[in-house]
C-alpha positions as CSV (number, residue, x, y, z in Angstrom):
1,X,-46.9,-161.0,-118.7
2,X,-48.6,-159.0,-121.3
3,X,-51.0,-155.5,-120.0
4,X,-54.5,-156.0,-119.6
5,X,-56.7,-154.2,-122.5
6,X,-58.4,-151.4,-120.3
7,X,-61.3,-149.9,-121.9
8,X,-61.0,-145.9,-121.7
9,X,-63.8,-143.6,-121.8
10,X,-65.8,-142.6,-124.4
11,X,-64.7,-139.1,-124.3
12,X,-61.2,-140.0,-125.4
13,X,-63.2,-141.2,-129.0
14,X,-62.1,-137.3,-129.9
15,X,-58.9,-137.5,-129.7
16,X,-59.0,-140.9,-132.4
17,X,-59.9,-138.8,-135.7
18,X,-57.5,-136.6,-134.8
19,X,-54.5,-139.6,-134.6
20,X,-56.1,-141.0,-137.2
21,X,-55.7,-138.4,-140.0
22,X,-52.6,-137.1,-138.4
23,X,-51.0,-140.4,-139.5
24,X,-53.0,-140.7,-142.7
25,X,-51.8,-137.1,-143.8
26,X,-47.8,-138.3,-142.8
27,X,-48.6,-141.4,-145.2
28,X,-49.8,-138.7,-148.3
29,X,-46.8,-136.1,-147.3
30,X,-44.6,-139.7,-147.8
31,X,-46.1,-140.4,-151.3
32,X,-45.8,-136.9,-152.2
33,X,-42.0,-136.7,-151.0
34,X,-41.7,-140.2,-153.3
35,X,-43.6,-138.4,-156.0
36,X,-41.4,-135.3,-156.1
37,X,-37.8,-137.1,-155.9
38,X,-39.2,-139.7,-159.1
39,X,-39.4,-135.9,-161.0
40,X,-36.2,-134.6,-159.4
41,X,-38.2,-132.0,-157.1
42,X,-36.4,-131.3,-153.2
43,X,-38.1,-133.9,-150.6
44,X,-39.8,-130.9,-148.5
45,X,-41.7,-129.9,-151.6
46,X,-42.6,-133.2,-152.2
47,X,-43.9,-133.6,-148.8
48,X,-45.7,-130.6,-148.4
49,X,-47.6,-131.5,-151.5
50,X,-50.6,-133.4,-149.7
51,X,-51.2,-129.5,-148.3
52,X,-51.5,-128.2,-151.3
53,X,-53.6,-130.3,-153.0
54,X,-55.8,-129.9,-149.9
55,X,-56.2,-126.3,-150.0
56,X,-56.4,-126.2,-154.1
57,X,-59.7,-128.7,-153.7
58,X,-60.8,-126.8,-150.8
59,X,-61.5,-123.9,-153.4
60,X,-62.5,-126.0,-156.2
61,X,-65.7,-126.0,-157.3
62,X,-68.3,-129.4,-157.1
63,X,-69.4,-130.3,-160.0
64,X,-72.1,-132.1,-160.6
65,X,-72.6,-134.8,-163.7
66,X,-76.4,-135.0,-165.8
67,X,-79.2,-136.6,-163.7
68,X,-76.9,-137.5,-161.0
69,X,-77.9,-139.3,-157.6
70,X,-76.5,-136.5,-155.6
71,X,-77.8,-138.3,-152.4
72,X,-75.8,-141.4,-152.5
73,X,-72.7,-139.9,-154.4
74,X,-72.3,-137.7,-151.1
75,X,-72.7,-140.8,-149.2
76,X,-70.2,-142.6,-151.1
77,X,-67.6,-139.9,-150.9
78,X,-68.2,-138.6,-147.0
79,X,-68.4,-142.9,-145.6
80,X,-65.0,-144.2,-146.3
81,X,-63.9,-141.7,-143.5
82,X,-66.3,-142.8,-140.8
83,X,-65.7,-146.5,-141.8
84,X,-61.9,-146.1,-141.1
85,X,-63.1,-144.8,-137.9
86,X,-65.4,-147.2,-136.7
87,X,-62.3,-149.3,-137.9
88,X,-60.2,-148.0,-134.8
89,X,-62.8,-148.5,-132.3
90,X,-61.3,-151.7,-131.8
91,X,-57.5,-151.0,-132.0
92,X,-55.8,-151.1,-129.1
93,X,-53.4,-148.1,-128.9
94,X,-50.8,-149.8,-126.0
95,X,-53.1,-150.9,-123.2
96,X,-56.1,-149.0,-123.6
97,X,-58.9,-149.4,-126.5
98,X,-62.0,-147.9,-127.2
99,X,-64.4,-150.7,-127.9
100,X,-63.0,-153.6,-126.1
101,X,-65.5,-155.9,-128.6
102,X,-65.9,-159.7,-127.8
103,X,-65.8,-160.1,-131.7
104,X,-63.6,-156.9,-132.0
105,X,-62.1,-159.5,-135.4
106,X,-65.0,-159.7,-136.8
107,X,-66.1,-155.9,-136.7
108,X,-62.9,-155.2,-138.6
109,X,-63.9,-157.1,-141.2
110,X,-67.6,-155.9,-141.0
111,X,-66.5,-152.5,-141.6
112,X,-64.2,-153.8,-144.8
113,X,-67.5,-154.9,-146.2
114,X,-69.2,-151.5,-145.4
115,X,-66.1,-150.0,-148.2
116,X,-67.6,-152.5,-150.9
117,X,-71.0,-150.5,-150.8
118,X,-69.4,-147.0,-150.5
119,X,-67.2,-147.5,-153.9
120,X,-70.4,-148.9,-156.0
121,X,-72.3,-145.8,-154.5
122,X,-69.4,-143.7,-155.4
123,X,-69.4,-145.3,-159.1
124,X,-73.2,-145.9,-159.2
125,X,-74.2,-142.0,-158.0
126,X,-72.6,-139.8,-160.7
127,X,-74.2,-141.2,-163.1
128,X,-71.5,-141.5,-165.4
129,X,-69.9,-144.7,-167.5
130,X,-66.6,-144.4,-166.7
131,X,-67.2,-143.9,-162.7
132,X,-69.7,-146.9,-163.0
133,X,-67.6,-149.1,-164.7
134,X,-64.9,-148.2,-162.0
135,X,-67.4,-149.1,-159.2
136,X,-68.3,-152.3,-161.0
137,X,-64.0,-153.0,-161.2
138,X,-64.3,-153.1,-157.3
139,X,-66.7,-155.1,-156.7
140,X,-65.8,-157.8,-159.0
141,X,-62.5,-158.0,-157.4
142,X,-63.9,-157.4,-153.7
143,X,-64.9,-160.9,-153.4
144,X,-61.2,-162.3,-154.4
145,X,-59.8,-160.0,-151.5
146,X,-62.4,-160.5,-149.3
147,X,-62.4,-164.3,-148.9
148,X,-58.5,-164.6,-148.2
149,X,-58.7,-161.5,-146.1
150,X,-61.7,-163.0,-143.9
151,X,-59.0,-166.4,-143.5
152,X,-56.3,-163.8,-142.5
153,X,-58.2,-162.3,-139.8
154,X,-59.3,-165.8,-138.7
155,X,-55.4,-167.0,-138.3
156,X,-54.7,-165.0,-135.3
157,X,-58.0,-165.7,-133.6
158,X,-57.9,-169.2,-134.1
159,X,-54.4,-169.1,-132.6
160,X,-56.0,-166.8,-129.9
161,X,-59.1,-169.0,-129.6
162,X,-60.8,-165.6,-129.1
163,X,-62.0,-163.1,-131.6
164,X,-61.6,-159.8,-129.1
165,X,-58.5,-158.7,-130.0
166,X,-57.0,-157.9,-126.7
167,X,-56.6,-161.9,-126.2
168,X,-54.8,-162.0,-129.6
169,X,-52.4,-159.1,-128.5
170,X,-52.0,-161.2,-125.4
171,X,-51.3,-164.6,-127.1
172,X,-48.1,-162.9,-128.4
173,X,-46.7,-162.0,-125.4
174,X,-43.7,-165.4,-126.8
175,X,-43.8,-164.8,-130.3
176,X,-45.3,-162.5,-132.8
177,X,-48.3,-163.8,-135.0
178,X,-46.0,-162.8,-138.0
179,X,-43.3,-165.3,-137.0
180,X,-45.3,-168.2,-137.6
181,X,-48.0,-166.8,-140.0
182,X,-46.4,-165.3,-142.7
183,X,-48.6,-165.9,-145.2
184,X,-52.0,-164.6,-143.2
185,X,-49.6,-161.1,-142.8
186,X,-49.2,-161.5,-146.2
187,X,-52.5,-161.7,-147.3
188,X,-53.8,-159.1,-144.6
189,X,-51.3,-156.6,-145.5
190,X,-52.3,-156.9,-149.5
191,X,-55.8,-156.9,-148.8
192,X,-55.8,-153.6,-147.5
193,X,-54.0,-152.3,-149.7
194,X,-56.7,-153.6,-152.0
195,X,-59.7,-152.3,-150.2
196,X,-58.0,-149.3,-150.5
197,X,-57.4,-149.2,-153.7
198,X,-54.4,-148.4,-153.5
199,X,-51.1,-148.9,-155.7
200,X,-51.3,-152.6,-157.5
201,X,-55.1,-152.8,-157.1
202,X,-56.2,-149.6,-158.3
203,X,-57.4,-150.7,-161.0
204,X,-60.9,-149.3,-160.2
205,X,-59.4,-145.8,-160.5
206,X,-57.1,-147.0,-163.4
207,X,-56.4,-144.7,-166.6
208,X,-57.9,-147.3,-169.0
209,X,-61.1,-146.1,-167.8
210,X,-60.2,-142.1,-167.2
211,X,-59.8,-142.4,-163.2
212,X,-63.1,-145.1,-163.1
213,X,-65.3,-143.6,-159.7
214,X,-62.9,-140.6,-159.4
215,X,-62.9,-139.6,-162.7
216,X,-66.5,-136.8,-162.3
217,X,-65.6,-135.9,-158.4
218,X,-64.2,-132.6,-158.0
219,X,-64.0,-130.2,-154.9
220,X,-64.8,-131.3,-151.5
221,X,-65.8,-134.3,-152.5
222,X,-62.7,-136.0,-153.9
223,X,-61.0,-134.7,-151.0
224,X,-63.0,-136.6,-148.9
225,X,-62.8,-139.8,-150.9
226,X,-58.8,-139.2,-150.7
227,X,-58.8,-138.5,-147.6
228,X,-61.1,-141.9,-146.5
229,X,-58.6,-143.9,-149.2
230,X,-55.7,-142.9,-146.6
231,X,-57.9,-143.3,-143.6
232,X,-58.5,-146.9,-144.8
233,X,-55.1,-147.4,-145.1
234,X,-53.8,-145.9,-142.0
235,X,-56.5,-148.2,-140.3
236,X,-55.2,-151.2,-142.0
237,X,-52.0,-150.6,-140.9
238,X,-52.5,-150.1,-137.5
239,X,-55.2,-153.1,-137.2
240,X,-51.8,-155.2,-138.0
241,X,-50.1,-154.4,-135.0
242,X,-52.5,-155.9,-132.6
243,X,-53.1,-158.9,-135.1
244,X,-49.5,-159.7,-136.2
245,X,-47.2,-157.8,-134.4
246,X,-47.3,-158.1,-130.4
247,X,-49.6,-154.7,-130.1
248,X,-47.9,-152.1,-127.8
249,X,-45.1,-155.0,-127.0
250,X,-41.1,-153.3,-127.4
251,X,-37.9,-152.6,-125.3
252,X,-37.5,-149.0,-123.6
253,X,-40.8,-147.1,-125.3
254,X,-44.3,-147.3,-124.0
255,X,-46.7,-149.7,-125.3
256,X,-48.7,-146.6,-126.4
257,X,-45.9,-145.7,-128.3
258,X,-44.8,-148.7,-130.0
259,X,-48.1,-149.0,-131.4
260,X,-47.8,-146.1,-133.4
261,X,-44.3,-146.1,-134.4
262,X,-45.3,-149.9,-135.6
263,X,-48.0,-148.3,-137.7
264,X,-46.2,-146.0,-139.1
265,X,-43.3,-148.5,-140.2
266,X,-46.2,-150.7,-141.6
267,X,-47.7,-147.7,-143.3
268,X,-44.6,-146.5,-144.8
269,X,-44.3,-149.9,-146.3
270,X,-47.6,-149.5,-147.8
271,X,-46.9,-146.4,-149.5
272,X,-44.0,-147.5,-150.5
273,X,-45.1,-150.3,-152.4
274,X,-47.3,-147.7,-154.6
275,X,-43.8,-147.2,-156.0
276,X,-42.4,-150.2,-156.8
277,X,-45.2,-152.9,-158.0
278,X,-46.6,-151.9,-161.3
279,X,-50.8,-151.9,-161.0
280,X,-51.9,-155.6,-161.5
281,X,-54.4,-156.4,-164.3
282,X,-57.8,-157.5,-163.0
283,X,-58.1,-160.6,-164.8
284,X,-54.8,-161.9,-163.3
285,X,-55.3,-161.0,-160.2
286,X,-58.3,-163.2,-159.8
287,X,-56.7,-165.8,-161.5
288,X,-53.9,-165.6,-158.8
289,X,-56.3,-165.3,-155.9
290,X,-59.0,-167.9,-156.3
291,X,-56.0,-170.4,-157.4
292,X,-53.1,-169.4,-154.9
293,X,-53.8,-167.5,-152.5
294,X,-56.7,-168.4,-151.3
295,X,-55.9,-172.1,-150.9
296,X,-52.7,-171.1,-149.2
297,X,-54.8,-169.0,-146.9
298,X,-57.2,-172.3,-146.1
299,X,-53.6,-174.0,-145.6
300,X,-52.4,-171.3,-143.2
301,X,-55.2,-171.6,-141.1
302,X,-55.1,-175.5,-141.1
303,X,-51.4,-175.4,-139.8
304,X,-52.4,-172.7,-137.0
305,X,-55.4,-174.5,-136.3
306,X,-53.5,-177.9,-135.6
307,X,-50.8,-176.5,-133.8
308,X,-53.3,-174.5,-131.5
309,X,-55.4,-177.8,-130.6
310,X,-52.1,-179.5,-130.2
311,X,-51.1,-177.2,-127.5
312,X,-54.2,-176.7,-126.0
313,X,-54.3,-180.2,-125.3
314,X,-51.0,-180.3,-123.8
């Protein structure tokens, strides 16, 4: 029988940032180390880049574009952080969450929508065509990840018949999600790399268009953007253990414990695919999602959502 979600005390919420970024910056010291070998540099150097470039922008001086909307360009860059936060309010780490939400499913995917604002102010606050025309990238393609994502987080739950995600880690206790969902995993596991923009989908930071909404942030504030980028990631990839992969569930480690090490497997994978899918050009992507994936999203859910009734009327 599957542990209880227990709902810890708010004065544990200090000790999430720190996990958080601790596992984000192991995800940028990964890239770095796949970075460095692809230019024939030792793996340590390539790891310890993500330090470097930390301190070098920590020195760097902001700069500031012609008649820019300082306001909401600092909001833009300082938000993607706090949303990957409010992201893990909901994650159980083993037995114990933060938040333990009724609709913790739906808040996931609240705070995915929150990202869609925070790249368009990004884009829309430095005043600048190329950084605009990045944020404008995003958002056209935010609604062809966001409807397949939203079916993705609805597989589980329907499954579940519960949007609080402790009863979804607890309808695995049998069989993982990902077993007989493949395609919501999928579709969840692209779609945030996408709403990271991140490796295939970074189009709205592409070269066509000089670096699109990173192209005029310098200093402390692109660090912050690339450090919410990995935040978002890390988020993602951690909000796929509870949803996909039996939460804290494994032989011989505590639950605790699984949950991270399952993260950080589902992570690597993330970065991983930086390096091996070339970046997908926007008009085919939408193309692909509006006429494939998301109907075999809708058909995903259909299948879960018959088998469910099926048993629950057994």
């Amino acid at each position: 029988m599957a542990d209880a979600i227990v709902q810890v005390s708010p004065v544990w919420a200090v000790l999430a940032p720190l996990g958080l970024l601790l596992l984000a910056l192991a995800g940028a010291g990964l890239n770095g180390a796949l970075v460095g070998r692809s230019v024939g540099r030792p793996f340590l150097s390539g790891a310890s880049a993500p330090l470097a470039e930390v301190a070098r922008l920590l020195r760097q001086r902001r700069q500031v574009t012609v008649a820019a909307d300082v306001l909401l360009w600092r909001v833009g860059a300082g938000g993607l952080v706090v949303v990957a936060l409010l992201k893990i309010l909901v994650i159980p780490l083993g037995s114990w969450t933060l938040a333990d939400l009724g609709v913790g499913v739906v808040w996931f995917n609240t705070m995915d929508v929150m990202i869609w604002a925070l790249f368009w102010l990004i884009g829309w606050g430095a005043n600048s065509a190329h950084s605009l025309i990045g944020g404008y990238r995003f958002l056209s393609l935010a609604v062809a990840y966001e409807l397949p994502l939203m079916f993705a987080l609805i597989t589980p739950a329907v499954a579940a018949q519960s949007l609080r995600v402790g009863d979804v880690v607890a309808a695995q206790q049998d069989l993982w999600f990902v077993i007989w969902m493949p395609i919501a995993f999928v579709i969840f596991c692209s779609s945030v790399i996408a709403f990271s923009s991140w490796g295939p989908y970074a189009t709205a930071v592409g070269r066509d268009i000089a670096g699109g909404f990173l192209t005029d942030v310098s200093g402390v504030d692109r660090l912050l953007i690339l450090t919410g980028r990995y935040a978002v990631l890390t988020a993602g990839a951690a909000f796929a253990v509870p949803l996909f992969l039996g939460g804290g569930a494994g032989p011989l480690l505590p639950d605790w414990l699984w949950t991270i090490v399952k993260t950080a497997l589902v992570l690597a994978a993330f970065i991983a695919i930086r390096h091996r899918v070339p970046t997908i050009r926007p008009d085919r992507f939408a193309e692909v999602a509006w006429i494939i994936v998301l109907p075999a999203a809708l058909l995903q859910v259909l299948i879960v959502a018959i088998i469910a009734t099926i048993t629950r009327g057994s």
